[in-house]
N, C-alpha and C positions, 0 to 999 in steps of 0.2 A: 621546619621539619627537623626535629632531633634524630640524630645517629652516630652509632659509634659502638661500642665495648664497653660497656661500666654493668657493677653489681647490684638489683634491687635489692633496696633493703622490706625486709618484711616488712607489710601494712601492720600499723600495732593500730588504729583508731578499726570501727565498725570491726572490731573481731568476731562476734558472737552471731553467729545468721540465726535470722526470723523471717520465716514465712512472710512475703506481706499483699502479694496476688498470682492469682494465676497469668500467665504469659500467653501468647497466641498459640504457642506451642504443646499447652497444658502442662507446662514446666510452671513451676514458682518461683515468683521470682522471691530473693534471698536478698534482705538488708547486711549492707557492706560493699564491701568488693572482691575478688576472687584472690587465689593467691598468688603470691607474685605482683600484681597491680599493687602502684603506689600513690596516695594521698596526694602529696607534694608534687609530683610528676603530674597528676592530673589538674590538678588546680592551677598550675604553669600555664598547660593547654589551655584550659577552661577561659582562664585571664585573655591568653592569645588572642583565643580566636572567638570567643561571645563577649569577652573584655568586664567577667564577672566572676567572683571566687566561687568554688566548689564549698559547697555546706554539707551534703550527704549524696550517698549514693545507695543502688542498690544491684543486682547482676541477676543475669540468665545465662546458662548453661546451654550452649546451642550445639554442641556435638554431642550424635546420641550415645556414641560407642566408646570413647575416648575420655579418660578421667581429667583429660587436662584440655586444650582444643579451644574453640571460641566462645566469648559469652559477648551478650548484650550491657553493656552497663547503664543505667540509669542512673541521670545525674543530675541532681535538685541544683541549682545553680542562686549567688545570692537577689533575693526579689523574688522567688520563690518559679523561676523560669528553668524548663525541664529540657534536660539537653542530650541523646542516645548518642554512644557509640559503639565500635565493638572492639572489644579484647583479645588479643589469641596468644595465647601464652602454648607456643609450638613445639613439641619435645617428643624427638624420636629416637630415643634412648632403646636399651632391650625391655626395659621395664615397660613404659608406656605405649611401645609398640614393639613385640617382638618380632613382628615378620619384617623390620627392617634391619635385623641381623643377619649377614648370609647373602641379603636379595644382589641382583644383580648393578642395582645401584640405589641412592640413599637420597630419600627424599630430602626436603628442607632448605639445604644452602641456593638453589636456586630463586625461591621466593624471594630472601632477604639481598640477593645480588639485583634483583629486577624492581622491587620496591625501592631500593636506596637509588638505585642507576637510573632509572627507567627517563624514556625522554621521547618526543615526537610520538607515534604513531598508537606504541605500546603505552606512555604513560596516559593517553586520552581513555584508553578502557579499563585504568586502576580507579579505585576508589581513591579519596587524598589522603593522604596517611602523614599522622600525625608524629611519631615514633615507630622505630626502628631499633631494635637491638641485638646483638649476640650473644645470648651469654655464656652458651657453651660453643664451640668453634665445633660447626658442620654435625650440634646436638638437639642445642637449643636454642630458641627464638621468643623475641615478645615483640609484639606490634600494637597502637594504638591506631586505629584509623577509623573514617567516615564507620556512619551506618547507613546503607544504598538510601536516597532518597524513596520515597513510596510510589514517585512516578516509574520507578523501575521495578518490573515483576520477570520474579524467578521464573522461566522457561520451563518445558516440558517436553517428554521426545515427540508429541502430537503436536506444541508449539507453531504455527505457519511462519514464525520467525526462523524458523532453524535453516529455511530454504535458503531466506536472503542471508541469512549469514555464512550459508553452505557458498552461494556468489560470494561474498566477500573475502569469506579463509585464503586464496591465493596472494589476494594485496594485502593481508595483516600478513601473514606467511615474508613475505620480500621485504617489506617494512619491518619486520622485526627482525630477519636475517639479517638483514644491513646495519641494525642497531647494537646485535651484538659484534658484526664485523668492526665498525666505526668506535664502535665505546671497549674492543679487545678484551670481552669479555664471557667470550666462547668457550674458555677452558671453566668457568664459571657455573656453565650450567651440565647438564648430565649429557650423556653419550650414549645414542638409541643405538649403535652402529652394530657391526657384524660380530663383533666380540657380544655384545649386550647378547643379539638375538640366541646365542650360541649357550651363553651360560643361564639364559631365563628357561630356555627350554630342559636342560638340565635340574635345577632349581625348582622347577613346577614339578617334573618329573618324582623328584625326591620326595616332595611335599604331598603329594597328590597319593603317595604311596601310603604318608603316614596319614592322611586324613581318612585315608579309607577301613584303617583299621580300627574308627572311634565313627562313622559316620555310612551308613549303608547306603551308596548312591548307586542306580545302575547308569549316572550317563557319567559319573567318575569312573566305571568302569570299563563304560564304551571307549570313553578317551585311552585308556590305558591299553585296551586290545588293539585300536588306530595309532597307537603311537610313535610305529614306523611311516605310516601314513605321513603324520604330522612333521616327523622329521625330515620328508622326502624333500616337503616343499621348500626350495630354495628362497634365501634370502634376494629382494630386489636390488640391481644395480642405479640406483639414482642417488639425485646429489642433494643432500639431508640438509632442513631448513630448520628454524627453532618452532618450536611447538610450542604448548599449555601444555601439553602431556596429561590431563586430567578433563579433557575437553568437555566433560557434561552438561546437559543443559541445567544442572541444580544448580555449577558454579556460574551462570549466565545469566545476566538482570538485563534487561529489553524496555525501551521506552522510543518510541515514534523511529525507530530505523538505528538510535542508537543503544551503544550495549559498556555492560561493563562485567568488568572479567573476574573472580576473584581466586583464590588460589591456586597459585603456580608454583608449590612445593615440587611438580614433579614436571619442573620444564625444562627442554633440553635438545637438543640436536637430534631429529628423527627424520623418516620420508615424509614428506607433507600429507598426506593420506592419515597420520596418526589421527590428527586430532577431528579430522572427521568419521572417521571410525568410533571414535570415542562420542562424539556427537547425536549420530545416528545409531548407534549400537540397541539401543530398541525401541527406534522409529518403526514403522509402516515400509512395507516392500514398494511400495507407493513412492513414499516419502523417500525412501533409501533412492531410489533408480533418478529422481525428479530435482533432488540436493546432487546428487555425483553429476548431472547432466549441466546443472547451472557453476558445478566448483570448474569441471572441465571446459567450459569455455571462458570461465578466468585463467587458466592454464595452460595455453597454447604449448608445452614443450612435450608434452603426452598426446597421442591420442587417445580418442572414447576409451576404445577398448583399453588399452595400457594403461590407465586412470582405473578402470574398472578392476582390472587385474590389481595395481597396488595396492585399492583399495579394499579387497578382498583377504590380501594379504594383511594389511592393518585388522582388519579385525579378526583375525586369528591372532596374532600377536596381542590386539590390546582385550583377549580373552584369558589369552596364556596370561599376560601379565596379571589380571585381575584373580586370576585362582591360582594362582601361586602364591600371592602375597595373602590373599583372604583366608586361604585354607590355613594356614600359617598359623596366623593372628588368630582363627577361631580356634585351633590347637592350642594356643600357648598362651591365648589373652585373657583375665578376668572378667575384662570388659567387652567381651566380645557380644555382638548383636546374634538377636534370636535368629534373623533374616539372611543370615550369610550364605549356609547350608544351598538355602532356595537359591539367590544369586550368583554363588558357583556351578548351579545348573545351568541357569540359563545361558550364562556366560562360555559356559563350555558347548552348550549346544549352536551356540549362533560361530565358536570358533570351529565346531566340528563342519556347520556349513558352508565355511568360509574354505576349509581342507578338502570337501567336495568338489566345492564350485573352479577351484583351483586344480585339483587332479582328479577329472570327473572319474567313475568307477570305483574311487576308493571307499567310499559309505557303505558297498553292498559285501566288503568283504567282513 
């Protein structure tokens, strides 16, 4: 595994893309390689680890909304043996993502501290990764790593994996809190804590004001009528574990009981509740009540109820977080997705019922 700080130089071979099929994703895929990616860099790998030179390549563009993000690369290897990995050339500059100006903290540096670092418990659910780089300090990133095996399939919030792994969340939760303890690497990742809570709601607030003047929402407005409400509810007293901070079942690949994890741009010291909040965020009330019953008796230092109450509270929070940041980016992005609009609905609506369930009476005002 390479890491470090050094400068790519631009790809000058396969410059000119050409169409040459369609992708699973009904992307095309594009003869070359993306930019940023380097020849000589991958041929290194190639040599490594199938112990044959790189002849051509070709890439997919795997993030939909993002002009920069991950791609598939396709790569003819010599003997004419074909070999997939993925690209992510990660940049969250104002230009490529401007709701990470402002936000209450800044995605990215904790991926490349978790992929270089990572050891025991956590690195069993990375992919292998081949490269690692920085190239702007806390901007930008590039990585080369696996492409998931196909025994592993992407999860869904109907998933019946999400139960066991809703079991599981408190022993990765311990194991990975001890991993940043043990490797002093805590200052490292992001900080969900009481300062965070304080200036995200703030932040949404602001944000939520100017989207509403370019986009006619009435549950953006319900939120804004409740938003003493939402203020009310007190942050929890508990003692904050490291997270994925992006818990979705998209970034979750599942094969016979095991899983693998991939990006942890936004991983960091929160209450353990985040990342099942993020999880189940739109699960089945079913599914919601049946995963919190099997995470809480992985957790014996809560009861039912105070489990339920945290978790209650996570997903209020990781609502707020999500339209705060989205609303932003659909302001201020080129690239922004048709589908946002829709998702900061829903997202606000399951935060508004997280604001209920917590201080009942307050919905009907």
């Amino acid at each position: 595994m390479t890491f470090g700080k050094r400068v790519l130089r631009r790809l000058v071979r396969f410059r000119h893309p050409t169409k040459l099929a369609q992708s699973r994703h009904d992307r095309a895929a594009v003869e070359g390689l993306p930019d940023g990616s380097e020849f000589d860099t991958l041929d290194q790998i190639c040599h490594e680890q199938k112990g044959r030179s790189l002849q051509k390549a070709a890439h997919v563009h795997l993030s939909g909304w993002k002009s920069a993000g991950a791609y598939r690369l396709d790569l003819t290897l010599a003997g004419g043996q074909l070999w997939s990995i993925i690209y992510k050339n990660a940049i969250y500059d104002a230009e490529h993502i401007p709701a990470a100006e402002g936000f209450p903290v800044r995605p990215g540096p904790p991926e490349y501290t978790i992929l270089c670092h990572a050891s025991g418990t956590l690195a069993e659910v990375l992919p292998t990764i081949y490269l690692a780089e920085e190239i702007t300090a806390g901007q930008h990133y590039r990585y080369l790593m696996e492409k998931i095996n196909p025994a592993y399939q992407p999860l869904s919030y109907s998933s019946p994996e999400l139960l066991e792994i809703a079991g599981r969340l408190p022993t990765l939760h311990r194991a990975w809190t001890e991993w940043t303890d043990t490797a002093g690497l805590k200052n490292q990742v992001l900080d969900y804590g009481g300062t965070f809570s304080a200036r995200l709601r703030d932040t949404v607030h602001t944000n939520l004001i100017r989207y509403m003047q370019s986009v006619d929402s009435a549950t953006v407005r319900q939120t804004l009528d409740r938003w003493s409400d939402i203020l009310a509810v007190p942050s929890p007293d508990t003692v904050p574990v490291l997270v994925h901070g992006d818990f979705s079942p998209a970034n979750i690949y599942g094969a016979g009981g095991r899983i693998k994890i991939l990006d942890w741009e936004w991983a960091g010291m929160a209450p353990s509740m985040a990342d099942l909040a993020a999880l189940l965020k739109r699960a089945s009330p079913e599914m919601e009540q049946e995963a919190l019953r099997r995470y809480s008796a992985g957790d014996p230092s809560h009861s039912f109820e105070e489990h339920n109450r945290l978790y209650e509270w996570s997903q209020l929070e990781r609502g707020l977080l999500d339209v705060g940041y989205l609303a932003k980016q659909h302001l201020e992005s080129p690239h922004s997705a048709a589908s946002i609009p829709k998702y900061i609905d829903r997202s606000l609506q399951r935060a508004l019922l997280a604001c209920e369930r917590l201080n009942p009476g307050t919905g009907s005002r």
